[in-house]
N, C-alpha and C positions, 0 to 999 in steps of 0.2 A: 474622543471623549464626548459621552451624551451634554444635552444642556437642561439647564434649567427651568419651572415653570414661566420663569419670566424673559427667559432668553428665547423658548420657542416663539411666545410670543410676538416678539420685537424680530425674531428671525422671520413669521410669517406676516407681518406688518412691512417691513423692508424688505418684503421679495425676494429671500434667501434662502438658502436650503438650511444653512448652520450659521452662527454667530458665535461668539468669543468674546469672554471677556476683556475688557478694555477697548475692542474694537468701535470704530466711529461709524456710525450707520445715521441712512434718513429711514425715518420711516410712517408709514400711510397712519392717520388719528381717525380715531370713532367719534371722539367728541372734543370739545374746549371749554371749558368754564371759565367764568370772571364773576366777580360779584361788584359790589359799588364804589369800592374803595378799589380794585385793580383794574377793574372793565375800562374806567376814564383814560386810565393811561395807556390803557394797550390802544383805543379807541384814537387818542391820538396821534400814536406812533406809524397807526394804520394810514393814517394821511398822508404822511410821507413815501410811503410806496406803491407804485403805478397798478394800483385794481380797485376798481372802482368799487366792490363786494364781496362777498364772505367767499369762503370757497363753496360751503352748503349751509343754507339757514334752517338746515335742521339739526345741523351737527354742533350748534351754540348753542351754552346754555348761559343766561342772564341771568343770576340771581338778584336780588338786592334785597339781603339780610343783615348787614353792619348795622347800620342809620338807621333802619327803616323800621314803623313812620318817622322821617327825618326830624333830626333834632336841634336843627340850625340851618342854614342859608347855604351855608359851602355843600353840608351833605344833601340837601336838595337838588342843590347845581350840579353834584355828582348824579345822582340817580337822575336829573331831568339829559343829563347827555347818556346813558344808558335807555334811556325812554327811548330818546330821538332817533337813537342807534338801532335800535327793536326795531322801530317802527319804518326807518328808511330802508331797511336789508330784509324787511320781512322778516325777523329772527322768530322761529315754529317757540322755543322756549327758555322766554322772557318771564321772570315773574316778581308781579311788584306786590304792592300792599297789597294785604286777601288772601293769594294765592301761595306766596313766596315761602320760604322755610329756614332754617341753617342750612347752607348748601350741600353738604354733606349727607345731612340725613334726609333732604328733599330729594335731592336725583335718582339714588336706590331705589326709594319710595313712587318717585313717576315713572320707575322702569325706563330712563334713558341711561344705565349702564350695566352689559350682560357680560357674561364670561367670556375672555379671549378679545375683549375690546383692548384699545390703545385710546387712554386718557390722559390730559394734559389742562390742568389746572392754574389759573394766576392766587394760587394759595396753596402754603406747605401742604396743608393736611388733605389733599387732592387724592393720598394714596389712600385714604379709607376704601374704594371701591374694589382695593384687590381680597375684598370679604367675600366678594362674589367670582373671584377668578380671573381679573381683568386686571392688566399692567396699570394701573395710573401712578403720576407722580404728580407735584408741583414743580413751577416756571415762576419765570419774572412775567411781568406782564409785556413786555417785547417781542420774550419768548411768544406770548399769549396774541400777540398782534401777527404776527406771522402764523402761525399756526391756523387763525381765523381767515386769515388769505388764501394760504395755500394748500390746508389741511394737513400738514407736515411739520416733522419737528426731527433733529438731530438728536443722537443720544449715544454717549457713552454706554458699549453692556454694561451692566452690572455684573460684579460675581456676587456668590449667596452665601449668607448663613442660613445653617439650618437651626430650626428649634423644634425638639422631637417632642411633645405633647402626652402625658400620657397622665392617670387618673381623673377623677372627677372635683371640683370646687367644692370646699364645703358652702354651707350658707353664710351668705353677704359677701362673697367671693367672686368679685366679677370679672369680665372683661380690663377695667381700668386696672386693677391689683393684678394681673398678669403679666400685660404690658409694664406696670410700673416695678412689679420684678424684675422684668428682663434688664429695661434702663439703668435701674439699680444695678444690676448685675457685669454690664458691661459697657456702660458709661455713656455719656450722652455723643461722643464720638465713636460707638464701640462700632458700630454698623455702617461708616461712614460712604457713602456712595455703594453700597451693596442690599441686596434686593434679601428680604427680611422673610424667610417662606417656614409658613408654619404647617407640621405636618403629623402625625400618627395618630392612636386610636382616641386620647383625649379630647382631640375635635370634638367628637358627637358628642360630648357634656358641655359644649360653649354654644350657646344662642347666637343667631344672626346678628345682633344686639352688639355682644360679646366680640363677636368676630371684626364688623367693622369700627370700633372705638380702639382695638390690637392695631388693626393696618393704621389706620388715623395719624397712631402714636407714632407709626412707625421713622419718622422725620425727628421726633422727639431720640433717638437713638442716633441720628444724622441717618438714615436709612434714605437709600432711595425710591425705594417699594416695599411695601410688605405683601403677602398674597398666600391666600389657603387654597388649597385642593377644591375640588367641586365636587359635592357631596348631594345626599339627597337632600337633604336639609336647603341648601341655596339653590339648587333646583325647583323646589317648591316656590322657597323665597320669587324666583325671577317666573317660573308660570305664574305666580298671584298679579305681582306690579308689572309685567312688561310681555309686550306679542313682540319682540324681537328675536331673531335665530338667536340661537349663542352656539357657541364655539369651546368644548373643553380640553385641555390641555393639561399633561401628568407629565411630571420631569421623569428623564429616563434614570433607570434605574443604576447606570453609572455617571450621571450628575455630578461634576466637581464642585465642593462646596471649601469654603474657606476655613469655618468651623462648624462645629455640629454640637448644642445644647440640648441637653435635657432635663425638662420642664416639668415634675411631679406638680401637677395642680391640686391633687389631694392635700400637700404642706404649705400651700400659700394660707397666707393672713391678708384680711384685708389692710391696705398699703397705701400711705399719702407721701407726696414728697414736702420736704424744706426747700429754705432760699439755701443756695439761689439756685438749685440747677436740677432738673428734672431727676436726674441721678440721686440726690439725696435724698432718698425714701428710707422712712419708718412702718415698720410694722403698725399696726394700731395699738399693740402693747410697748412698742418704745416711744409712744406718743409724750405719755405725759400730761400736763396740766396746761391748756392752750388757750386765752381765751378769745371768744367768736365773735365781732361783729358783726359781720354780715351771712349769710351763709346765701349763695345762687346755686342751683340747681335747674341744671339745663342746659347743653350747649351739644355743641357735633359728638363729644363725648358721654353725654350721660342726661343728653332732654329727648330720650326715647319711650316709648308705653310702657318697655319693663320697668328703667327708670321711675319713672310717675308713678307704678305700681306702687316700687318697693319706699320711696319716699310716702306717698300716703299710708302703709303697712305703718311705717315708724311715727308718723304724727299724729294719727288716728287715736283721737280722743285725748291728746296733747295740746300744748299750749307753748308757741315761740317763747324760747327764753327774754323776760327783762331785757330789756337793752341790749337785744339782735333782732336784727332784719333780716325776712328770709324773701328771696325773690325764685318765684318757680317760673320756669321759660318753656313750653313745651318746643321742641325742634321743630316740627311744622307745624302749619293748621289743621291735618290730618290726625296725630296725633293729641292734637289740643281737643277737637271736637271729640276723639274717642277716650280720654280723659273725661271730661262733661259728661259723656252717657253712664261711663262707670262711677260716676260720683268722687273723682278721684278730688276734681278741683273744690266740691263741696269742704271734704276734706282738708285743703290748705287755705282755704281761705277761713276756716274755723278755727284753726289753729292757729291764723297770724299772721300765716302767708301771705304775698302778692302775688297775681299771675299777671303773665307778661304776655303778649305778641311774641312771636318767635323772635329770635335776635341773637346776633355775636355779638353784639355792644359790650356786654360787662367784662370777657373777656381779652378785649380791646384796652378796656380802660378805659373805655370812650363814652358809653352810652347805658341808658336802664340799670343802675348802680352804683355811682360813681363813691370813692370815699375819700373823707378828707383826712388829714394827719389826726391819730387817734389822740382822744380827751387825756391819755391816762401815759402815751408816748412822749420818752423824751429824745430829744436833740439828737441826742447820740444811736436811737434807734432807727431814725427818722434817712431816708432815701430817697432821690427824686427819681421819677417817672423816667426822668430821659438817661441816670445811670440805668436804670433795667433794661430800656429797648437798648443801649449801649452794650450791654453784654449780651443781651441775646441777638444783635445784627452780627457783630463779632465773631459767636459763636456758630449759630448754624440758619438765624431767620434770611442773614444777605442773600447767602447764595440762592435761595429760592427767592427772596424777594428783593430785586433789586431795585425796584420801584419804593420803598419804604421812603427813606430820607423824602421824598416828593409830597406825602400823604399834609394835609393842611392841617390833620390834628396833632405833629409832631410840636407838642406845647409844653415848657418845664412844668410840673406839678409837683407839690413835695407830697407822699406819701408816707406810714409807716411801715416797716418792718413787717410788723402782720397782717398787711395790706399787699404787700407784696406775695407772702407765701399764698394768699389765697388767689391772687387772679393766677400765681403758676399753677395752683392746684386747679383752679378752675378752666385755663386754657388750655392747658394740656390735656 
């Protein structure tokens, strides 16, 4: 039986001719991430075993995009031991204030990850990079401690579903409304520990954009990877951002897959979900009458240049509704600056808008955003902070993060109901 894109992978990572699902393998990592809320813990986990440094201090990458610029004492303390950590190990790519990004849309972007890499993240959404052909997943940050030692990590194969791609989006059709079809479609356990591979001719109507906000999700489905073919389009993508080899990889042509979907992108609508579970997505005509507080625009899923485009398209010559707040986040500083040159941010900050520093904060719940139990909410709407992380460790955040319960900002908050649906809609 052939394998999978993501099985050759991990087969020529662990030194094998062939792999199998279910099989337990080690195998050799390209890179590691942590950002400022996981780095600490892997960082101290690392103490306790006998190596005094990294396996390669090229092969770490440091974000610190949560907090940052930190917005209290603790997350200071977090980032000043990530600092200290950089600077004792020589870590090649560390990035603090300035430089730093949403981890997600920064690494792509610096060209530290190409087709056929093995990546391993102390954050679910670590599978974004298989946009470009490359296995990543997320880990705990233990995982994350080990791995930065010994450049290695253990891993269950995966078996795959397929999802066969075919037509083009209409307008306002993106990437997210994809993904949050498929969710919808086969439940936020539907993909559970299998590797999420997207494949046929509707690729070429989906942007690089498009493609990594799909894998991103792919955790959002319990997936363990998602991963597109390599195309000319991400070929381009990685000669523009990275002088690294890459490595392409095409599942064989008798691939066992578990199920096989297909995906008319031509019949999508754009698509938001309800509380509580990423699965409860509406169309935009079974929306209804919703009203906004806040609205953020920005994050590993949706603070990209097309993003920022298609947002200034709509507010252009517009005016923030009465009593909503809109906060725009461009995902790096790269794309913040090329925003400025095209007048995009002119645009939202005429409109109403704030712009922010790059940041995961708002969809944390933690940082640049925060909201409190709405004016107009009652009692009975009303939901604390720590029932939502309760159901989403439950459900699929533990197994990748088991460092959670640890985090200093685990704080009751009371929240509303429509405060809830928007950090899912916005974190996810």
């Amino acid at each position: 039986m052939g394998m999978t894109m993501s099985q050759k992978i991990l087969a020529a990572h662990a030194g094998l001719e062939e792999v199998k699902a279910g099989q337990l393998i080690e195998a050799d990592l390209d890179l590691v991430l942590g950002n400022d809320i996981t780095s600490p813990v892997a960082i101290n986990e690392m103490k306790k075993m006998d190596r005094k440094t990294v396996f390669d201090k090229d092969k770490i990458a440091l974000d610190m995009d949560h907090f940052i610029p930190n917005k209290d004492i603790k997350s200071a303390e977090n980032c000043k031991c990530c600092r200290e950590f950089a600077c004792r190990h020589e870590i090649t790519n560390y990035f603090d204030v300035g430089d730093m990004g949403i981890e997600h849309a920064l690494l792509p972007e610096k060209g530290l990850v190409v087709a056929g890499d093995a990546v391993i993240g102390a954050d679910s959404h670590t599978c974004t990079y298989g946009a470009l052909g490359a296995f990543s997943t997320g880990v705990g940050s233990t995982d994350m401690a080990a791995g930065m030692v010994t450049g290695k990590a253990w891993f269950k194969v995966p078996s795959a579903i397929k999802f066969q791609l075919v037509g083009k989006p209409a307008k306002w059709v993106s990437g997210k409304d994809v993904i949050l079809h498929i969710i919808g479609m086969i439940g936020v356990d539907g993909a559970l520990y299998k590797s999420m591979e997207f494949v046929g001719e509707g690729i070429r109507n989906l942007s690089m954009d498009d493609r990594f906000t799909i894998c991103n999700m792919a955790i959002e489905a319990g997936g363990k990877n998602g991963i597109f073919p390599v195309d000319e389009l991400a070929v381009e993508y990685m000669k523009e951002h990275s002088k690294r080899e890459f490595t392409v990889y095409e599942a064989d042509e008798d691939a066992e897959y578990d199920e096989t979907y297909v995906i008319d992108l031509s019949e999508l609508k754009p698509t938001v979900s309800f509380p509580h579970l990423p699965s409860n997505t509406r169309t935009i005509d079974q929306v209804g009458e919703v009203k906004v507080d806040q609205a953020v625009i920005g994050s590993c899923t949706n603070g990209r240049i097309e993003d920022m485009r298609i947002a200034a398209e709509v507010l252009k010559g517009r005016k923030i509704a009465k009593g909503v707040r809109c906060i725009v986040i461009p995902a790096t500083q790269s794309i913040y600056l090329q925003a400025m040159k095209e007048g995009l941010l002119e645009i939202f900050i005429e409109a109403g808008a704030v712009v922010s520093t790059p940041t995961c904060g708002p969809c944390l719940g933690g940082y640049m955003g925060i909201l409190a139990a709405g004016r107009d909410v009652s009692p009975q709407q009303t939901v604390t902070l720590w029932d939502v992380w309760d159901t989403w460790i439950q459900r699929y955040i533990w197994p990748a993060r088991p460092w959670l319960p640890q985090v200093p900002w685990r704080v009751k908050s009371s929240a509303p109901a429509s405060w809830i649906n928007g950090i899912k809609a916005i974190s996810l």
